[in-house]
MDAnalysis code that builds the backbone (N, CA, C; Angstrom):
import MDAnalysis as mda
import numpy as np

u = mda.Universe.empty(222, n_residues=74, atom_resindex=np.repeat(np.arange(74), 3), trajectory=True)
u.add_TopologyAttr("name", ["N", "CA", "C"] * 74)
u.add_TopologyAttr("resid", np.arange(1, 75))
u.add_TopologyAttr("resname", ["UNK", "UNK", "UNK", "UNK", "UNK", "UNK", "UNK", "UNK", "UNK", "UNK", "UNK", "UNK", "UNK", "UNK", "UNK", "UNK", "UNK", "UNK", "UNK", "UNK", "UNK", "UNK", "UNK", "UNK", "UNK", "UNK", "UNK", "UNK", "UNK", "UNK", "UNK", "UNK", "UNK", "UNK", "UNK", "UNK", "UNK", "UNK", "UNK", "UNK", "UNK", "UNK", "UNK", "UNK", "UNK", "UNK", "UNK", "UNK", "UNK", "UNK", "UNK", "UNK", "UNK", "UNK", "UNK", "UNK", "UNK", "UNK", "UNK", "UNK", "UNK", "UNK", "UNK", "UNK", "UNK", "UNK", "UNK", "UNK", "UNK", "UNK", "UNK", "UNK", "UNK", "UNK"])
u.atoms.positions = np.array([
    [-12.552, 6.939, 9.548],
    [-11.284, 7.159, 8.870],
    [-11.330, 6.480, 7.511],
    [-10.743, 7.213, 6.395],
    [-10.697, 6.769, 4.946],
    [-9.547, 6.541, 4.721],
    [-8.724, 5.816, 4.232],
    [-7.572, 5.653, 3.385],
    [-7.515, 5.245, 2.432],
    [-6.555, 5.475, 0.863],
    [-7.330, 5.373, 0.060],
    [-5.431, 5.263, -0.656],
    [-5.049, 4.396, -1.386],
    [-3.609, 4.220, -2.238],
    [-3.600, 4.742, -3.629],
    [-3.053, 6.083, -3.915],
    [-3.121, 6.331, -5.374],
    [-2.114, 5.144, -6.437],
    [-0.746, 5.168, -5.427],
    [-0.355, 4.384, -5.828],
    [1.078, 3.666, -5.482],
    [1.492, 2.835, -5.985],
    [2.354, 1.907, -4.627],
    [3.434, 1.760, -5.880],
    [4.902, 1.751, -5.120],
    [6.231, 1.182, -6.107],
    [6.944, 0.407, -5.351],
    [7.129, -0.846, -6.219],
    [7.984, -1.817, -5.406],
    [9.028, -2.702, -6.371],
    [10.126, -2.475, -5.705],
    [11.053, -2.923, -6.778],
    [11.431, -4.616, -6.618],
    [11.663, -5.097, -7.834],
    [11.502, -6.466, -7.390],
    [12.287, -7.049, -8.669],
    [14.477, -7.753, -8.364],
    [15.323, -7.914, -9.355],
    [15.440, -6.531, -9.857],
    [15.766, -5.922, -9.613],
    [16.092, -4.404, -10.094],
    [15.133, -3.946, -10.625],
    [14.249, -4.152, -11.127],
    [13.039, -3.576, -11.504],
    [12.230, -2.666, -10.889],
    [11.108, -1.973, -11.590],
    [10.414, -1.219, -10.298],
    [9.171, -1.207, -11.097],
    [7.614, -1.509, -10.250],
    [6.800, -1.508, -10.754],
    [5.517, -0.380, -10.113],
    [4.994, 0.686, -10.754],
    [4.150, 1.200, -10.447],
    [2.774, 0.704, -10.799],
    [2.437, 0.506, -9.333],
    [0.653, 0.007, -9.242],
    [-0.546, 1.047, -9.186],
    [-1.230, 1.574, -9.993],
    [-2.200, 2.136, -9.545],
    [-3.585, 1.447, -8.971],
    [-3.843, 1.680, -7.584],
    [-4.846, 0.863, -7.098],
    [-4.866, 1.402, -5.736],
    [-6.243, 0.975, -5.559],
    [-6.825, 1.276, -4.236],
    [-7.527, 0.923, -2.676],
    [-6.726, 0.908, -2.110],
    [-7.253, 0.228, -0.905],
    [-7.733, 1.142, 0.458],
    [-8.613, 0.761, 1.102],
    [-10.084, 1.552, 1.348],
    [-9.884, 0.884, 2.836],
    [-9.763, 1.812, 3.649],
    [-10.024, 1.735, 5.182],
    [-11.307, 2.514, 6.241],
    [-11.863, 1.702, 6.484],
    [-13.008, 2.380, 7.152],
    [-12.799, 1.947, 8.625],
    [-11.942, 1.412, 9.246],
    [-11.922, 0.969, 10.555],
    [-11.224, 1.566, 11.848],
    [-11.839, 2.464, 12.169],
    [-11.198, 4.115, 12.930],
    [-10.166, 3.362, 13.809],
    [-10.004, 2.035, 14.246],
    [-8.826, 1.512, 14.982],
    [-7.890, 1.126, 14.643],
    [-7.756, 1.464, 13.592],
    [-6.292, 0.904, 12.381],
    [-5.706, 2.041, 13.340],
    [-4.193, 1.765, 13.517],
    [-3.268, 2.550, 13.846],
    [-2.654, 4.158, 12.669],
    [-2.183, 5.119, 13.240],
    [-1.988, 5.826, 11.832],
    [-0.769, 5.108, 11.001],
    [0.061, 4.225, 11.522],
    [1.026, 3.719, 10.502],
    [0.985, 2.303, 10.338],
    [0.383, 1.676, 9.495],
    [0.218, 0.127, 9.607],
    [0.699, -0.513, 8.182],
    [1.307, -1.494, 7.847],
    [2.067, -2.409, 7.345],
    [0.896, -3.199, 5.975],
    [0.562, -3.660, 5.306],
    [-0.212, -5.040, 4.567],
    [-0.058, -5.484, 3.478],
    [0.274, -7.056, 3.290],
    [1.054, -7.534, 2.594],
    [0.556, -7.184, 1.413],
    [1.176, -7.361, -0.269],
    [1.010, -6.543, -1.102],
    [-0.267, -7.683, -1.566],
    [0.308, -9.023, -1.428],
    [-0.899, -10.183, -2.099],
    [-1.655, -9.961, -1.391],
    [-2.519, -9.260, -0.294],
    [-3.124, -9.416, 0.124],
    [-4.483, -8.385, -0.470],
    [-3.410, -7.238, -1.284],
    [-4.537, -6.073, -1.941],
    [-4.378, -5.905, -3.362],
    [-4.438, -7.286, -3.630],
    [-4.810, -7.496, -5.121],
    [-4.359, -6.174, -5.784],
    [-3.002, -6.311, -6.097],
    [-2.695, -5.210, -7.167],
    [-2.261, -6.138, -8.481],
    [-3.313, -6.024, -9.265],
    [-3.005, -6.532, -10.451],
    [-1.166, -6.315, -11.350],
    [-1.182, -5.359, -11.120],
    [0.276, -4.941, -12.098],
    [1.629, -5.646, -11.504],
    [1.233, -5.933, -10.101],
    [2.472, -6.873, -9.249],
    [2.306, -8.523, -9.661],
    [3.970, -9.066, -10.099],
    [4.178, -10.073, -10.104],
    [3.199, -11.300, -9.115],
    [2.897, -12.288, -9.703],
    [1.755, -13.589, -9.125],
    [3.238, -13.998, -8.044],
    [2.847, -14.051, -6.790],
    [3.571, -14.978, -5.887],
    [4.112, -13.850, -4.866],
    [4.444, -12.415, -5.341],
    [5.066, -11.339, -4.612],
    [5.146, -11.416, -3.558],
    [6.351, -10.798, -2.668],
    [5.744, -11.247, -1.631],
    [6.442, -9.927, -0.459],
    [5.986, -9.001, -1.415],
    [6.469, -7.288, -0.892],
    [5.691, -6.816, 0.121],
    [5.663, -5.810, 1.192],
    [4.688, -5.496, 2.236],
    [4.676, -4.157, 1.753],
    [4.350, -3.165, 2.118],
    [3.773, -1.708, 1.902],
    [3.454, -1.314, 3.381],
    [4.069, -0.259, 3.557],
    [3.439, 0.525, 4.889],
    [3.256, 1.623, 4.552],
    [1.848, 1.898, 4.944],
    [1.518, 3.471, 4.849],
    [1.022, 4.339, 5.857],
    [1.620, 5.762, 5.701],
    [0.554, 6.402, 6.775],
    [-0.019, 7.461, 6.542],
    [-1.306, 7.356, 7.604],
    [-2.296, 8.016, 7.259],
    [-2.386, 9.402, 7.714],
    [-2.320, 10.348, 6.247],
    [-2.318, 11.816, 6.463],
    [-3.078, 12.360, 7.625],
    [-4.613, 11.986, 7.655],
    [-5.283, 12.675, 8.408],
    [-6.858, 11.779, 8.163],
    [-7.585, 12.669, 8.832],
    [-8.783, 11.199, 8.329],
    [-9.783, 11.872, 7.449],
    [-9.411, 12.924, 6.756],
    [-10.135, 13.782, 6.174],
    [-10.265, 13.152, 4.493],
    [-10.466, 12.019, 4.204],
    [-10.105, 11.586, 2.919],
    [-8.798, 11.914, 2.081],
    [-7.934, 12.199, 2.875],
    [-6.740, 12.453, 1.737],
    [-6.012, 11.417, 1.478],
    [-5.081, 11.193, 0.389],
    [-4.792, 9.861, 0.165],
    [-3.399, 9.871, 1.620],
    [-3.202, 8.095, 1.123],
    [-2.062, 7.466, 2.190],
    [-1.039, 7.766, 1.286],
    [0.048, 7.124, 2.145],
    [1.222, 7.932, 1.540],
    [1.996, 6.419, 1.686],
    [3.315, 6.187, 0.823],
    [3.703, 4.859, 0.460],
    [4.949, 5.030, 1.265],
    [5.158, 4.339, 2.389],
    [6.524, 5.342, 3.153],
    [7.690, 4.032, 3.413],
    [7.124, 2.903, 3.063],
    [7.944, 1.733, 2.938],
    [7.721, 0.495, 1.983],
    [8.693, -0.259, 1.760],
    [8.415, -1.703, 1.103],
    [9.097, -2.407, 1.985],
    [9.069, -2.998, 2.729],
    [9.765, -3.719, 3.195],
    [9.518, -5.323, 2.805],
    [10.411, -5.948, 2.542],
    [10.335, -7.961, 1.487],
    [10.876, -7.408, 0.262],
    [10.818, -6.711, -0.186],
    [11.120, -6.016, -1.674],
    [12.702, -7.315, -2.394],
])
């Protein structure tokens, strides 16, 4: 399985910031809908300290991208 983030929005003080960046799953036991914190996938364009989560799920395992279906901490 591939997953792959074109790109992530998370609003933070009314603001909203679009990240382009990519995070890469190769581990066929990831669930199709799983949660990970945003500091944890180095998106440069997000505020130092953030402390937003992202859940995505996964289209299919055919390389198509993930899809951004929550922020939850926002």
């Amino acid at each position: 399985m591939f997953a792959r983030i074109l790109s992530v929005v998370c609003g933070l003080g009314g603001l909203s910031f679009l990240g382009a960046a990519a995070y890469e799953v190769y581990d066929q036991s990831i669930p199709r809908e799983f949660t990970v914190p945003v500091t944890e996938m180095e998106f440069p364009e997000f505020p130092a300290g953030g402390t937003c989560a992202v859940t995505f799920i996964l289209h299919n395992p055919h390389r198509e991208p993930v899809q951004v279906v929550g922020l939850p901490g926002c």
